[in-house]
PLY file of the C-alpha trace (Angstrom):
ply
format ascii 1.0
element vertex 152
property float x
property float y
property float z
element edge 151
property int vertex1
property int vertex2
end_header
-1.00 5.36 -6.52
-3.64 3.80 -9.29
-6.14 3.38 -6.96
-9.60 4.89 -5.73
-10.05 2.94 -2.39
-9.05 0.93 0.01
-9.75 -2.21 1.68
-12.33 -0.82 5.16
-10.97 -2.28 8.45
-12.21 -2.05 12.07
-9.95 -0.24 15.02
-8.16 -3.64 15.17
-7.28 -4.02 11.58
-9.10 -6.34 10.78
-11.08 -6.19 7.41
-14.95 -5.67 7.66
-15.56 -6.63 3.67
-16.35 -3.52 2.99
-14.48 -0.47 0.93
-13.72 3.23 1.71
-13.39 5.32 -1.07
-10.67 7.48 -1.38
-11.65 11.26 -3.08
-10.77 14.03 -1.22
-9.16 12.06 1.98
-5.60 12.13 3.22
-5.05 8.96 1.75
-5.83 9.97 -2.17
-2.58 9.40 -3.43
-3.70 9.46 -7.08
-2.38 12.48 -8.14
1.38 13.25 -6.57
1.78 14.17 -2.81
4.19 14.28 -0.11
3.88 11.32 1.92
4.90 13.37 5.00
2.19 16.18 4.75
-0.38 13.62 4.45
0.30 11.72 7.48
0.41 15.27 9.35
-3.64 15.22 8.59
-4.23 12.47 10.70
-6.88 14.19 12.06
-8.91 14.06 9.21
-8.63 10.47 8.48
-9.52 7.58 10.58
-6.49 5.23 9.00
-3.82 7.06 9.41
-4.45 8.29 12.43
-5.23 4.74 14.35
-1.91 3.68 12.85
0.17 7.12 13.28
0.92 6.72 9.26
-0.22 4.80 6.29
-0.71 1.09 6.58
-3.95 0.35 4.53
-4.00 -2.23 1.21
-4.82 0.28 -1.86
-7.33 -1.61 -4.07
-5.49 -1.37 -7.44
-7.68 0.03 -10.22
-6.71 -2.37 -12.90
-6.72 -6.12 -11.53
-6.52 -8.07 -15.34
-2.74 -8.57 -16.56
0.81 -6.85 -15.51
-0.61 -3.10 -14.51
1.20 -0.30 -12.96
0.39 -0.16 -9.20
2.46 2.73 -7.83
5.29 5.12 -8.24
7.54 6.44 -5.61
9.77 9.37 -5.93
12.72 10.84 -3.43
12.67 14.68 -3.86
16.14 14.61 -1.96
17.58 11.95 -3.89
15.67 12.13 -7.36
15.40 8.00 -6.87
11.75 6.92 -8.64
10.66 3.89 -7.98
7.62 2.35 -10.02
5.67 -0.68 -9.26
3.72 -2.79 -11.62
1.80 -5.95 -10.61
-0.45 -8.68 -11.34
-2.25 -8.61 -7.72
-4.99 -6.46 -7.14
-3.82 -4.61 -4.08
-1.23 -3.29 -2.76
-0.25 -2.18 0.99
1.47 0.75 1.39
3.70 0.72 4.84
5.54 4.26 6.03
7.51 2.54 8.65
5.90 4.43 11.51
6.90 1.63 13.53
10.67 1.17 12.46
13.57 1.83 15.28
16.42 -1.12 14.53
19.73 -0.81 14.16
20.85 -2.87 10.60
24.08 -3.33 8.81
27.32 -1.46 9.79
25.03 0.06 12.67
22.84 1.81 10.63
19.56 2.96 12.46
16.57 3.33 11.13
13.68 4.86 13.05
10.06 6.10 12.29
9.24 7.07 8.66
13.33 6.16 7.99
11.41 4.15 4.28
8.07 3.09 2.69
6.52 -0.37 1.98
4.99 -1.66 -1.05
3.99 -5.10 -0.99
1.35 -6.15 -3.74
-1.49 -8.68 -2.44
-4.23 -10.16 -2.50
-6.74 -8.09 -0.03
-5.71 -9.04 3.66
-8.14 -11.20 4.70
-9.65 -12.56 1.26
-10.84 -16.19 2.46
-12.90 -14.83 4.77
-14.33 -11.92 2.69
-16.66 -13.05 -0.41
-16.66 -9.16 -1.38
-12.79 -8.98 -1.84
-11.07 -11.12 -5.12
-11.18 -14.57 -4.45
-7.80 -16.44 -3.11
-9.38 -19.76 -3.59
-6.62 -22.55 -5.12
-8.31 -26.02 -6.38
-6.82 -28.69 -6.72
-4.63 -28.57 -9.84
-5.23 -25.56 -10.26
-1.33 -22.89 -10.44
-0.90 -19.47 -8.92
1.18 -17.13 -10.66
1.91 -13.47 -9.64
4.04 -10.83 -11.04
5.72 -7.84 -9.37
8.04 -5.76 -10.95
9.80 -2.44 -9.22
12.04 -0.32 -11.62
14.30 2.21 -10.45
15.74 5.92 -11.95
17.27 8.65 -11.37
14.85 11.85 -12.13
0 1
1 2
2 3
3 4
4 5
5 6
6 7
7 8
8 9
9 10
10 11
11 12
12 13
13 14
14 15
15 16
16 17
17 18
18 19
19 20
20 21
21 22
22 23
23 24
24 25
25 26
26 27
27 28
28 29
29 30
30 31
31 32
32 33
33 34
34 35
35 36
36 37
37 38
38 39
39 40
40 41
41 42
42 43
43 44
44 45
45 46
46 47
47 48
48 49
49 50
50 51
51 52
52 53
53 54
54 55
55 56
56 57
57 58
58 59
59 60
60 61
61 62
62 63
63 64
64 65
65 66
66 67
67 68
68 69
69 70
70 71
71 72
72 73
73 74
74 75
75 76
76 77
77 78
78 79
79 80
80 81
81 82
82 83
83 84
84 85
85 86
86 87
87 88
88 89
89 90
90 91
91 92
92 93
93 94
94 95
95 96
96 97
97 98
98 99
99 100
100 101
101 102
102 103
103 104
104 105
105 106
106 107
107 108
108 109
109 110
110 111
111 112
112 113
113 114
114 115
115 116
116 117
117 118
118 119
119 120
120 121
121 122
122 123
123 124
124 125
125 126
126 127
127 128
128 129
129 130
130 131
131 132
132 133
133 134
134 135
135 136
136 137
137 138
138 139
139 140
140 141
141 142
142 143
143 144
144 145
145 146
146 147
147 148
148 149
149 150
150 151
């Protein structure tokens, strides 16, 4: 993950404006890590363990141009998955909350997959400290998000 922090929220979710910074936490992903043995130190980090896993929006490092965001990587399969963006953030999702049954009865259930959704900082309009979401009149939006995919 190219990021240092992420976007502070109360025990509702809900954005305060302010950040929390990353180094040394559960949630510093900037160097590899196993997804899994983070989330089993909930107890040392507020966020994951309100949520039982990582939902938080990552506040990308670079926030000017295409720029890499995050890369993924299956140590069963060898599948990497890299994401680069325009947006400034990005919200990571470990599907603590997945148990549905999808195509040809598949079932997928807790931590079955992983999230990445590049954004804007949840709550932006309301939050003069967070990149500004504001559209005038005339004015074009454009984002970019790119995910490649190997084989490692």
């Amino acid at each position: 993950m190219f990021a240092d922090r992420i976007t502070d929220v109360d025990d509702e979710l809900i954005p305060n404006g302010k950040y929390f910074e990353l180094k040394g936490s559960p949630l510093d992903v900037s160097e590899p890590a196993v997804i899994g043995e983070r989330i089993a130190r909930r107890s040392e980090c507020h966020y994951i363990d309100l949520v039982n896993g990582f939902d938080v929006n990552f506040c990308l490092r670079e926030q000017e141009g295409l720029h890499k965001a995050a890369v993924l990587t299956s140590r069963d399969s060898g599948i990497r998955m890299e994401c680069n963006t325009t947006e400034p953030g990005i919200q990571i999702y470990t599907g603590q909350g997945l148990k549905y049954t999808g195509k040809g009865g598949a079932r997928y259930s807790a931590f079955s997959g992983v999230a990445m959704e590049t954004q804007h900082y949840p709550d932006s309009p309301n939050k003069p400290e967070f990149p500004t979401t504001v559209l005038k009149a005339g004015d074009v939006y454009t984002s970019v998000t790119e995910y490649a995919f190997s084989i490692i």
